[in-house]
mmCIF file of the N, C-alpha and C atoms, coordinates in Angstrom:
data_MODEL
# 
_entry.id   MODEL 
# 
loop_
_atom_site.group_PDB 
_atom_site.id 
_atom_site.type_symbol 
_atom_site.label_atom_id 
_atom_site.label_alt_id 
_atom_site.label_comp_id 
_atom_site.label_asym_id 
_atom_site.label_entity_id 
_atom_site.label_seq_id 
_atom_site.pdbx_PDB_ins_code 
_atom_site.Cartn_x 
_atom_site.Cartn_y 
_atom_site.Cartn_z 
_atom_site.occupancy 
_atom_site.B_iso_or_equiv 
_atom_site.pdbx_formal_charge 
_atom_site.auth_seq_id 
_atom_site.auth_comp_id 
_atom_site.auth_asym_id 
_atom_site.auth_atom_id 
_atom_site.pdbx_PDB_model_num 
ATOM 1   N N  . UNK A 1 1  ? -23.695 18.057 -4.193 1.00 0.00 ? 1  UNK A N  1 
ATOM 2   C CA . UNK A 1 1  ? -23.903 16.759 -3.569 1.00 0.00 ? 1  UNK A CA 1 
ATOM 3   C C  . UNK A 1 1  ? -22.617 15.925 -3.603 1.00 0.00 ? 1  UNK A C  1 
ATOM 4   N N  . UNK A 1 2  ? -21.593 15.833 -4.775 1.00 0.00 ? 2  UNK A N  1 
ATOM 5   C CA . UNK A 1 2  ? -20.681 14.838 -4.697 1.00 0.00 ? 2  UNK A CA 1 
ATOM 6   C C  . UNK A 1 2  ? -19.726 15.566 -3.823 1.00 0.00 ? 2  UNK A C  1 
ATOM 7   N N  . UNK A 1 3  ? -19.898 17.051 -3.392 1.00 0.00 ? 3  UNK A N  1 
ATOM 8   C CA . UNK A 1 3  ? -18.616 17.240 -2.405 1.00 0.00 ? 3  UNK A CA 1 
ATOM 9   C C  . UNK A 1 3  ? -19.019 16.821 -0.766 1.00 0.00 ? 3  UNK A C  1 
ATOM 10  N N  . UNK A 1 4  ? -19.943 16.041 -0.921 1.00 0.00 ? 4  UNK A N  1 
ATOM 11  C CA . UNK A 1 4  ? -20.677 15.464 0.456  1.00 0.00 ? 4  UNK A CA 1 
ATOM 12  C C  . UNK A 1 4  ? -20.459 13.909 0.525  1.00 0.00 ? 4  UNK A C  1 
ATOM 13  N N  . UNK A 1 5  ? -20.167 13.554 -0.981 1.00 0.00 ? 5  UNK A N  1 
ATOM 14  C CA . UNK A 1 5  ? -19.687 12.180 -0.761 1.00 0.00 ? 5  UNK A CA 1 
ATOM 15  C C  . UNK A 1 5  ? -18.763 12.135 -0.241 1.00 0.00 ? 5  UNK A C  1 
ATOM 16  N N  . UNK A 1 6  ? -17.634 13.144 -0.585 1.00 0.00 ? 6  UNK A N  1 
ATOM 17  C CA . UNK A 1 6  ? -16.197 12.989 -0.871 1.00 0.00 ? 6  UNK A CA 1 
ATOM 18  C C  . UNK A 1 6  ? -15.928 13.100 0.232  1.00 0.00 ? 6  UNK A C  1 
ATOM 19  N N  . UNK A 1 7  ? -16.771 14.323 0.959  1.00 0.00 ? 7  UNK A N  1 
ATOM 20  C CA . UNK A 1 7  ? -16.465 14.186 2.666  1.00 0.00 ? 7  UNK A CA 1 
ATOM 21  C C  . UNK A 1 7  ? -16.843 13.215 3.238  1.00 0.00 ? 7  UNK A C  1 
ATOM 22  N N  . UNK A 1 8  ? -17.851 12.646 3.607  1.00 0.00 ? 8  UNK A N  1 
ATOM 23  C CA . UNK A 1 8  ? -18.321 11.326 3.920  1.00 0.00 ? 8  UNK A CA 1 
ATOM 24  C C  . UNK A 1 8  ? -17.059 9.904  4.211  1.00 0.00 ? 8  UNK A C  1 
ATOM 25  N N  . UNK A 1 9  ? -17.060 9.734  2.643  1.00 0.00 ? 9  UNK A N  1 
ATOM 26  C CA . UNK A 1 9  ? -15.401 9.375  2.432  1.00 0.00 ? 9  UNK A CA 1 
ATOM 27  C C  . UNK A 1 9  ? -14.669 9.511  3.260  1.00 0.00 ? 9  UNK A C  1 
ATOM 28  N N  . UNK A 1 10 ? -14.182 10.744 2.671  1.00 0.00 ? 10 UNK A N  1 
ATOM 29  C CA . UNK A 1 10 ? -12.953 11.084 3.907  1.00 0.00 ? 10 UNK A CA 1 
ATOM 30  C C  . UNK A 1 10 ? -13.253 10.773 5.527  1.00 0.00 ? 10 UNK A C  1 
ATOM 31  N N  . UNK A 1 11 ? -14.290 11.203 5.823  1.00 0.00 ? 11 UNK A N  1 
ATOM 32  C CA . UNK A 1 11 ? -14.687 10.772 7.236  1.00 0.00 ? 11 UNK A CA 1 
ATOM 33  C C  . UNK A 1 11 ? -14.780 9.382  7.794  1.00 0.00 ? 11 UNK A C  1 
ATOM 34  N N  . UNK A 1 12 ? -15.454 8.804  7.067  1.00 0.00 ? 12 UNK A N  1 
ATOM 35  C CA . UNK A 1 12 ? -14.947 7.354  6.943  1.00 0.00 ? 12 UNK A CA 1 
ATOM 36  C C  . UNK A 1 12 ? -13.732 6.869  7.157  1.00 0.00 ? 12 UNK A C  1 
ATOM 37  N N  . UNK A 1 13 ? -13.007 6.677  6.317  1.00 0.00 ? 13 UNK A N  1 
ATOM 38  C CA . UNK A 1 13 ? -11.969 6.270  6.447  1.00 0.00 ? 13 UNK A CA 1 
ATOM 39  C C  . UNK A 1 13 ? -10.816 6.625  7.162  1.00 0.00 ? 13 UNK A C  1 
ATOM 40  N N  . UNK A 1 14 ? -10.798 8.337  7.439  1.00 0.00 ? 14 UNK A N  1 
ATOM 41  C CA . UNK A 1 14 ? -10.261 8.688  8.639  1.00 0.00 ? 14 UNK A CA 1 
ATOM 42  C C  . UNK A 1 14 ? -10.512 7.875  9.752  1.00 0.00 ? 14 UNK A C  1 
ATOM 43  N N  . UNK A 1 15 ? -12.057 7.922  9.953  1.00 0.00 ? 15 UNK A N  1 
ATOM 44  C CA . UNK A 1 15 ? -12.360 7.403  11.128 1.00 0.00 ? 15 UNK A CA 1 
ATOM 45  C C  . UNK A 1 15 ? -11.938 5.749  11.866 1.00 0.00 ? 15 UNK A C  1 
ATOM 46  N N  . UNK A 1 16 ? -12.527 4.971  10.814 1.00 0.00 ? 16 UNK A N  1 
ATOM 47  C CA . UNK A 1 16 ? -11.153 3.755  10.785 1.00 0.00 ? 16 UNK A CA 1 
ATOM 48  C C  . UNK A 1 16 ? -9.640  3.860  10.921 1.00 0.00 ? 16 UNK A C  1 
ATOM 49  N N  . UNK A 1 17 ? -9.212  4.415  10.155 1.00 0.00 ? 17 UNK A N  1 
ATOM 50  C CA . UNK A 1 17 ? -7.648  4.493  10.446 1.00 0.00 ? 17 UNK A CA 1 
ATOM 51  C C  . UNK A 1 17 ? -7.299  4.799  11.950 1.00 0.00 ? 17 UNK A C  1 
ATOM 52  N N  . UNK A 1 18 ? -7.716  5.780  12.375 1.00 0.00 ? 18 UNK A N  1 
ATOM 53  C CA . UNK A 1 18 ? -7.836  6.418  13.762 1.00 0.00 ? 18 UNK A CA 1 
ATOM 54  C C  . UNK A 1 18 ? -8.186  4.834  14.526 1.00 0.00 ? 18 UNK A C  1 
ATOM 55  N N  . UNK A 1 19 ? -8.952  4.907  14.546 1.00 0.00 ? 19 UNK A N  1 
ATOM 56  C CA . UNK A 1 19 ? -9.618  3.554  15.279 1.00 0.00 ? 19 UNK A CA 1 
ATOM 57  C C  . UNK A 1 19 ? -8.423  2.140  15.204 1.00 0.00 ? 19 UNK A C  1 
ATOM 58  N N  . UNK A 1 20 ? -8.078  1.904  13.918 1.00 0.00 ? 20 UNK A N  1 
ATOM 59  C CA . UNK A 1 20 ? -7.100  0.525  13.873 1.00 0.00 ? 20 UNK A CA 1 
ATOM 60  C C  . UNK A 1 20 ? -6.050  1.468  14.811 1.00 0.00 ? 20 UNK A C  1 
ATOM 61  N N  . UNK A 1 21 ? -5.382  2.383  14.399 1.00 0.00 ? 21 UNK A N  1 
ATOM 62  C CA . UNK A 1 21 ? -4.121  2.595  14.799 1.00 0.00 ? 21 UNK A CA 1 
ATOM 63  C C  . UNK A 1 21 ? -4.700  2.687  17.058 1.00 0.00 ? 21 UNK A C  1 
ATOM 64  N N  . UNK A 1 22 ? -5.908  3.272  17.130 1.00 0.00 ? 22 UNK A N  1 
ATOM 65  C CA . UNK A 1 22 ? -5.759  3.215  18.411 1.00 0.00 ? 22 UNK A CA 1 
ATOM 66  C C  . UNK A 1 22 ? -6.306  1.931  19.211 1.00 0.00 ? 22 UNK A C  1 
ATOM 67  N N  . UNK A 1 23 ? -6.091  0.490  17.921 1.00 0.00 ? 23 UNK A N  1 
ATOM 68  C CA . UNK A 1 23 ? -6.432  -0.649 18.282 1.00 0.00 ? 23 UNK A CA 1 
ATOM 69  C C  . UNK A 1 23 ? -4.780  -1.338 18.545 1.00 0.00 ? 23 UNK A C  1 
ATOM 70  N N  . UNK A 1 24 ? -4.222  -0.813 17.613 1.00 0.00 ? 24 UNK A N  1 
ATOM 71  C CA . UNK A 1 24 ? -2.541  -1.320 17.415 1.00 0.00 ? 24 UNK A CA 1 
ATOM 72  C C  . UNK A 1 24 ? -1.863  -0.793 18.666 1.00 0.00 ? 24 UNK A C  1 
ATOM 73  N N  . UNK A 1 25 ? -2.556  0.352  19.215 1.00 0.00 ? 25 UNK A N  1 
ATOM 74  C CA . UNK A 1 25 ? -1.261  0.969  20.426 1.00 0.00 ? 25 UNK A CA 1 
ATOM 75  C C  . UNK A 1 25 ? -0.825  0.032  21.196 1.00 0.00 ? 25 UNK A C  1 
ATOM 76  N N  . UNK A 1 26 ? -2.384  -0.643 21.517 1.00 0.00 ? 26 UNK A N  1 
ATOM 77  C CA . UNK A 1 26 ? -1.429  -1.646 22.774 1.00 0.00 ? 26 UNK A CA 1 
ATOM 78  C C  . UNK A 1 26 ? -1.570  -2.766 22.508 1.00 0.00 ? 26 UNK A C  1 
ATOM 79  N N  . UNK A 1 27 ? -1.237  -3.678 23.017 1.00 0.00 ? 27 UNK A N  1 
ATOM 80  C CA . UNK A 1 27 ? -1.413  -5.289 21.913 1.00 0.00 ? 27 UNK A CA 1 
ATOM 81  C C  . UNK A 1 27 ? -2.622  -5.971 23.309 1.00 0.00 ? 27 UNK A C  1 
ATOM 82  N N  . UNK A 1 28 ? -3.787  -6.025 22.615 1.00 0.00 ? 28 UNK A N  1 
ATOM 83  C CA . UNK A 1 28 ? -4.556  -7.007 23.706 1.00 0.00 ? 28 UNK A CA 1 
ATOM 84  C C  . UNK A 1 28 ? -5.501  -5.509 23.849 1.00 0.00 ? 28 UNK A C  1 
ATOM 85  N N  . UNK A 1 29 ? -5.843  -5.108 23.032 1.00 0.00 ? 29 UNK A N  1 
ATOM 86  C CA . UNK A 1 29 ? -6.794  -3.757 23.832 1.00 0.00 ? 29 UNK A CA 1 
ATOM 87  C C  . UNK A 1 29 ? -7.806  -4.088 22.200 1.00 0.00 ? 29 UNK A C  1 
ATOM 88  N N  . UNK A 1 30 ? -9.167  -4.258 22.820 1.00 0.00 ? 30 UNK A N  1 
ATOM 89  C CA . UNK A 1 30 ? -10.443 -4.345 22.285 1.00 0.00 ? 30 UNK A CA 1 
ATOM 90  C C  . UNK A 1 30 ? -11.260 -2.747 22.733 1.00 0.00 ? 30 UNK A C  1 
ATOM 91  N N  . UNK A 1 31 ? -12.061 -2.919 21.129 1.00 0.00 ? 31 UNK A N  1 
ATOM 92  C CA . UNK A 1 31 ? -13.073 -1.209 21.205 1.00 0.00 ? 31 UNK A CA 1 
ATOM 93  C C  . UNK A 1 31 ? -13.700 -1.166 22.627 1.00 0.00 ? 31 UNK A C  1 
ATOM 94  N N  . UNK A 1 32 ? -13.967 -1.752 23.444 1.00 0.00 ? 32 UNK A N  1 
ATOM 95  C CA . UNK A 1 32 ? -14.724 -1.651 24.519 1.00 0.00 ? 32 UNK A CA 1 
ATOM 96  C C  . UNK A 1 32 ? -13.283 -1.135 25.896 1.00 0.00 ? 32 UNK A C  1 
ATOM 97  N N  . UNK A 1 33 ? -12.097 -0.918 25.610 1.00 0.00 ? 33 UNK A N  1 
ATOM 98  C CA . UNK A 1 33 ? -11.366 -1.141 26.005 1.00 0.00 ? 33 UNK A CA 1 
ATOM 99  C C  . UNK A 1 33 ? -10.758 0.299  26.359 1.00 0.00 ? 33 UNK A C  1 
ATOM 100 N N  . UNK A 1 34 ? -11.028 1.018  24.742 1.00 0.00 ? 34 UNK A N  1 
ATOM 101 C CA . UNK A 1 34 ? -10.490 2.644  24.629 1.00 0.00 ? 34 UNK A CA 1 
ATOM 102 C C  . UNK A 1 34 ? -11.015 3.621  25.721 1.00 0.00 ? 34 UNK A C  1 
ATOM 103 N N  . UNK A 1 35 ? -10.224 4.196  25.837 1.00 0.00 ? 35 UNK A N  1 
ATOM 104 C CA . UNK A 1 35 ? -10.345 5.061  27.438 1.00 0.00 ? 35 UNK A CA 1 
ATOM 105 C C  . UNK A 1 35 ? -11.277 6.556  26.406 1.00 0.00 ? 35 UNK A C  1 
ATOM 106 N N  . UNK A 1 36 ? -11.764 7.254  27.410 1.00 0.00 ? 36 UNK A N  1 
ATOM 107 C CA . UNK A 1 36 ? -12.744 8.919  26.404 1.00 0.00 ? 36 UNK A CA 1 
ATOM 108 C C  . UNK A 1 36 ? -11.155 9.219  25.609 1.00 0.00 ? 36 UNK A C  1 
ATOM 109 N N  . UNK A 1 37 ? -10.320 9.773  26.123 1.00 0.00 ? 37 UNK A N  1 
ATOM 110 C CA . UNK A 1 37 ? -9.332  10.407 25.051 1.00 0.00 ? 37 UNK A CA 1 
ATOM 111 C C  . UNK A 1 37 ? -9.083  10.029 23.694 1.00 0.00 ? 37 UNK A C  1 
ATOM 112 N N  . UNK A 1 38 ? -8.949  8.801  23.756 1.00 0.00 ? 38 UNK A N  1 
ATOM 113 C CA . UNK A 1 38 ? -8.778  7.983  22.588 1.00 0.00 ? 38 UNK A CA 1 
ATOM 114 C C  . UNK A 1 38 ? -10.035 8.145  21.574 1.00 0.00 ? 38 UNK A C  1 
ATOM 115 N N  . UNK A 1 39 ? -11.335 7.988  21.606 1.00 0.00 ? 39 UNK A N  1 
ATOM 116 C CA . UNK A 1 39 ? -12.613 8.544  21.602 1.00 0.00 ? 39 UNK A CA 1 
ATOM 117 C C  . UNK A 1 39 ? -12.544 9.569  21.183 1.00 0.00 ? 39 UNK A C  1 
ATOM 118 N N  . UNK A 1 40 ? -12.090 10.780 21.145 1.00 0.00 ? 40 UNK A N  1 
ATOM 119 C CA . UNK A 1 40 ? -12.123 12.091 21.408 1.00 0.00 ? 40 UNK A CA 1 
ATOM 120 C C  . UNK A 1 40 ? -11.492 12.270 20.250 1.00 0.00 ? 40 UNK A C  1 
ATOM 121 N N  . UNK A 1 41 ? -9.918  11.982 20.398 1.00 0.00 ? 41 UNK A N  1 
ATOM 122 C CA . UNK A 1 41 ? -8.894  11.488 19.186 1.00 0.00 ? 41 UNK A CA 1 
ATOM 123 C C  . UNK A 1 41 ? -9.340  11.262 18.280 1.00 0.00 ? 41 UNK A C  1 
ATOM 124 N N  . UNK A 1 42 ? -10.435 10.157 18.056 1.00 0.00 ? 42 UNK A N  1 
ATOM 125 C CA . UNK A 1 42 ? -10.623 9.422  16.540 1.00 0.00 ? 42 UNK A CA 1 
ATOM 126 C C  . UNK A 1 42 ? -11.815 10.538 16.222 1.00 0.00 ? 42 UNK A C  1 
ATOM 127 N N  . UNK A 1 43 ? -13.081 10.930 16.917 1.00 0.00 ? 43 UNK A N  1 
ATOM 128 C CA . UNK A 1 43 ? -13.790 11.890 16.623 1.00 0.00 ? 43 UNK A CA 1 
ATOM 129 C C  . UNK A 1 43 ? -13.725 13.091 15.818 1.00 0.00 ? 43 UNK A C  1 
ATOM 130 N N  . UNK A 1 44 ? -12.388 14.107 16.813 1.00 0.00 ? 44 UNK A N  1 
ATOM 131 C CA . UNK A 1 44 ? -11.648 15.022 16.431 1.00 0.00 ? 44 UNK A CA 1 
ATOM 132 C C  . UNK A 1 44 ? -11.104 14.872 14.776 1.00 0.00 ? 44 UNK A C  1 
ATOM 133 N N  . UNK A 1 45 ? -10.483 13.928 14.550 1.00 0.00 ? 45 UNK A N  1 
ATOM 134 C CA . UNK A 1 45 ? -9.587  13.838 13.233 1.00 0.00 ? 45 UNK A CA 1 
ATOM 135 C C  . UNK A 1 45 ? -10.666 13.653 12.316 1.00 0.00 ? 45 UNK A C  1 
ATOM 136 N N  . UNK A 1 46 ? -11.439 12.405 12.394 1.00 0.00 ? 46 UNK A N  1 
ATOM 137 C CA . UNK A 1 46 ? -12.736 12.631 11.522 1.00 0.00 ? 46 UNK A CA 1 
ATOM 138 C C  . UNK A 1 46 ? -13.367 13.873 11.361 1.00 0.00 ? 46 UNK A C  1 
ATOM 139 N N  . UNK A 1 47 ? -13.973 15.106 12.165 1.00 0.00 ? 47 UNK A N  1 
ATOM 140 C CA . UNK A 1 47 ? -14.583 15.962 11.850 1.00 0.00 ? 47 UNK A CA 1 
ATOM 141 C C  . UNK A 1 47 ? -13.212 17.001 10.889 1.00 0.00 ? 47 UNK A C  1 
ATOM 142 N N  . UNK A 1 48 ? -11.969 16.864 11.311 1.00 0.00 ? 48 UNK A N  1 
ATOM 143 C CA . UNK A 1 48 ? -10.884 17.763 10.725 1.00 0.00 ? 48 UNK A CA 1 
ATOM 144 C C  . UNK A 1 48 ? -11.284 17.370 9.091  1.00 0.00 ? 48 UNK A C  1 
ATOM 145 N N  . UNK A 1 49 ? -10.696 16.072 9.475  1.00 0.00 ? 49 UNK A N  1 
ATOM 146 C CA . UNK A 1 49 ? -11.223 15.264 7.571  1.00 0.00 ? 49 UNK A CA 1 
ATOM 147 C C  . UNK A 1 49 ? -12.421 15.640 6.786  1.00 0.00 ? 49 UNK A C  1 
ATOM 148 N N  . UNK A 1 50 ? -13.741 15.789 7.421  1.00 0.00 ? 50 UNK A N  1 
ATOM 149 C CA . UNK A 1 50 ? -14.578 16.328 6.550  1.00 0.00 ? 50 UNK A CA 1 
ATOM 150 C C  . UNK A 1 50 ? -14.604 17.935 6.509  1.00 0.00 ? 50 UNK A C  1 
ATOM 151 N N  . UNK A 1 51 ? -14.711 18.116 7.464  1.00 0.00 ? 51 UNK A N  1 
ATOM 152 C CA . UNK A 1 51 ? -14.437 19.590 7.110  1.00 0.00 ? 51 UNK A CA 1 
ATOM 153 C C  . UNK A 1 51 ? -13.273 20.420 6.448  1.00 0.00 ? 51 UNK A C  1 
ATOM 154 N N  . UNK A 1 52 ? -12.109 19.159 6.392  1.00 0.00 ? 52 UNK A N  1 
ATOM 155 C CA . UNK A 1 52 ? -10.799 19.733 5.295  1.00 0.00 ? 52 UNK A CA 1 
ATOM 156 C C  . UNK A 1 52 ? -11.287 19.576 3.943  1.00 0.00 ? 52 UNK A C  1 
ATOM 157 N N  . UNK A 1 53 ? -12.300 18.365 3.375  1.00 0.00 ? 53 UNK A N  1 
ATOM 158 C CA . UNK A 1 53 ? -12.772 18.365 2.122  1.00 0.00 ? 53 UNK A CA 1 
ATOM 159 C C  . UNK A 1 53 ? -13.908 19.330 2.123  1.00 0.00 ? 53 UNK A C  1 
ATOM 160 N N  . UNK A 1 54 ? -15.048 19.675 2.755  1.00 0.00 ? 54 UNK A N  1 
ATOM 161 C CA . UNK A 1 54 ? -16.056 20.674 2.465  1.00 0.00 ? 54 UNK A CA 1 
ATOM 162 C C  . UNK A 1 54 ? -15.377 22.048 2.439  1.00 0.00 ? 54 UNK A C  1 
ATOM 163 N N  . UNK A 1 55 ? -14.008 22.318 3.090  1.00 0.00 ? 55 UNK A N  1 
ATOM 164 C CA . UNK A 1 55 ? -13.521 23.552 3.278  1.00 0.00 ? 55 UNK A CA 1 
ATOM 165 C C  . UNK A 1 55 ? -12.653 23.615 1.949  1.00 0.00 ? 55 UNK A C  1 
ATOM 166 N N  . UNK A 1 56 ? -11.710 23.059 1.132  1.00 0.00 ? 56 UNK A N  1 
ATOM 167 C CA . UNK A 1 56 ? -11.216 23.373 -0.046 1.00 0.00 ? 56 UNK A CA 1 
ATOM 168 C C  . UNK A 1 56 ? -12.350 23.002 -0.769 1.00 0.00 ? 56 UNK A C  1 
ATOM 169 N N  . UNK A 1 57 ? -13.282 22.363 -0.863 1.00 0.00 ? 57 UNK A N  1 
ATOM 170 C CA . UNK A 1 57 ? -14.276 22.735 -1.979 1.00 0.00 ? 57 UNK A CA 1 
ATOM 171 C C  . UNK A 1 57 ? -15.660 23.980 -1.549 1.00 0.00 ? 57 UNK A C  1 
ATOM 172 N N  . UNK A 1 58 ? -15.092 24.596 -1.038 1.00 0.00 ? 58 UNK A N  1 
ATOM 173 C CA . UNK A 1 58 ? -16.206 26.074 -0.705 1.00 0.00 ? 58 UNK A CA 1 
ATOM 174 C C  . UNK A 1 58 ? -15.081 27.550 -0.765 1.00 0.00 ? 58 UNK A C  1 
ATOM 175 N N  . UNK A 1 59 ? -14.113 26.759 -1.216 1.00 0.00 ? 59 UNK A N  1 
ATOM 176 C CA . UNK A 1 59 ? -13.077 27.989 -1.399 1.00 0.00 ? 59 UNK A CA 1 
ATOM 177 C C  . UNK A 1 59 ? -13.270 28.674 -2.569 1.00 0.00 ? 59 UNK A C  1 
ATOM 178 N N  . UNK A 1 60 ? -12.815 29.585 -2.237 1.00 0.00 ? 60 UNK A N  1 
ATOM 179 C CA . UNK A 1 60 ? -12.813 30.815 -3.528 1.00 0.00 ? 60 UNK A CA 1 
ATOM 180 C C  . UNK A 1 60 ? -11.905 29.922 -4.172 1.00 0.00 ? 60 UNK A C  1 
ATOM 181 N N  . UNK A 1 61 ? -12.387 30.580 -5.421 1.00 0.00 ? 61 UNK A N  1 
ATOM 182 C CA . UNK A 1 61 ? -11.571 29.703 -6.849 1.00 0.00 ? 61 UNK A CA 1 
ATOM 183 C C  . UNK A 1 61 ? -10.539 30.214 -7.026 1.00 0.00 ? 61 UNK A C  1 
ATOM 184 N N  . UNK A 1 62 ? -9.711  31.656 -6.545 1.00 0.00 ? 62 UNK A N  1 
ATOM 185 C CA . UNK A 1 62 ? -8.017  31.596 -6.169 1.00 0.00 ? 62 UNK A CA 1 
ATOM 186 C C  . UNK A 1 62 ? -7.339  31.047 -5.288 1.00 0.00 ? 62 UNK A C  1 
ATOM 187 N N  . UNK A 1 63 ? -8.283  30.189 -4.102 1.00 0.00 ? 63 UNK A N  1 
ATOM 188 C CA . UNK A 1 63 ? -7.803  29.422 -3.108 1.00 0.00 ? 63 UNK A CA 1 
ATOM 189 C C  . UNK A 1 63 ? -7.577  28.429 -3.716 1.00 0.00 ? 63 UNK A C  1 
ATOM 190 N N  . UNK A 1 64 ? -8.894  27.716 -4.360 1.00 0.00 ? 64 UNK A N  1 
ATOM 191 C CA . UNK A 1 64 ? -8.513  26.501 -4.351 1.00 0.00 ? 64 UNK A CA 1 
ATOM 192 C C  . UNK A 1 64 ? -7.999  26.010 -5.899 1.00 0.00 ? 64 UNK A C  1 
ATOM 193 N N  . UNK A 1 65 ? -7.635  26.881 -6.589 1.00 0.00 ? 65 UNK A N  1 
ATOM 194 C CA . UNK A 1 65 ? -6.876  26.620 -7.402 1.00 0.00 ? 65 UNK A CA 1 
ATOM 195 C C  . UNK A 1 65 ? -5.542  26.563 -7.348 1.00 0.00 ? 65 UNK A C  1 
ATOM 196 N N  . UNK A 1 66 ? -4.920  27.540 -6.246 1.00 0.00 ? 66 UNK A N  1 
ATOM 197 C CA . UNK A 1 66 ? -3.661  27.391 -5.747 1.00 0.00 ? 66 UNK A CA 1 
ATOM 198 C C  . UNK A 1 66 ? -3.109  26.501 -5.010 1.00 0.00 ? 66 UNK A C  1 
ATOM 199 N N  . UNK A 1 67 ? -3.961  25.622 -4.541 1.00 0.00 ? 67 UNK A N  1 
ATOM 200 C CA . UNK A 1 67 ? -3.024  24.366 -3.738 1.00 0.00 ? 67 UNK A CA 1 
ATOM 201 C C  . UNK A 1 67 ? -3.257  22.998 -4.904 1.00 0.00 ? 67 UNK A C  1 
ATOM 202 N N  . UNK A 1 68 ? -1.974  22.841 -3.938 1.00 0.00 ? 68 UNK A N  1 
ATOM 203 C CA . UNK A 1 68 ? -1.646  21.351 -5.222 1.00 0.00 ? 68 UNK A CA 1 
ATOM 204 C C  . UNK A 1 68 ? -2.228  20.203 -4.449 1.00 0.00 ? 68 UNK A C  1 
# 
């Protein structure tokens, strides 16, 4: 269960970051504003993010003992 928080988490906050930074691109551009790509963009990176934390914690224990 806590490696579901952790993704969660991560998804989260990916997902914001994504979002401010594709609020910062242009100066004067509101969420109602973002074109599908942009959309797509913040989606994409969020699912990378949780599935980068559910994927080193479902690793074999010589995987994931080897990365720092």
């Amino acid at each position: 269960m806590q490696f579901y928080v952790k993704a969660a988490y991560a998804g989260l906050v990916t997902f914001l970051g994504s979002l401010l930074a594709a609020l910062q691109a242009v100066e004067g551009i509101e969420i109602g504003d973002l074109a599908t790509p942009a959309w797509v963009t913040i989606g994409l990176a969020t699912v990378l993010a949780i599935g980068g934390v559910l994927g080193l914690q479902a690793a074999p224990p010589t995987v994931s003992t080897s990365v720092r």
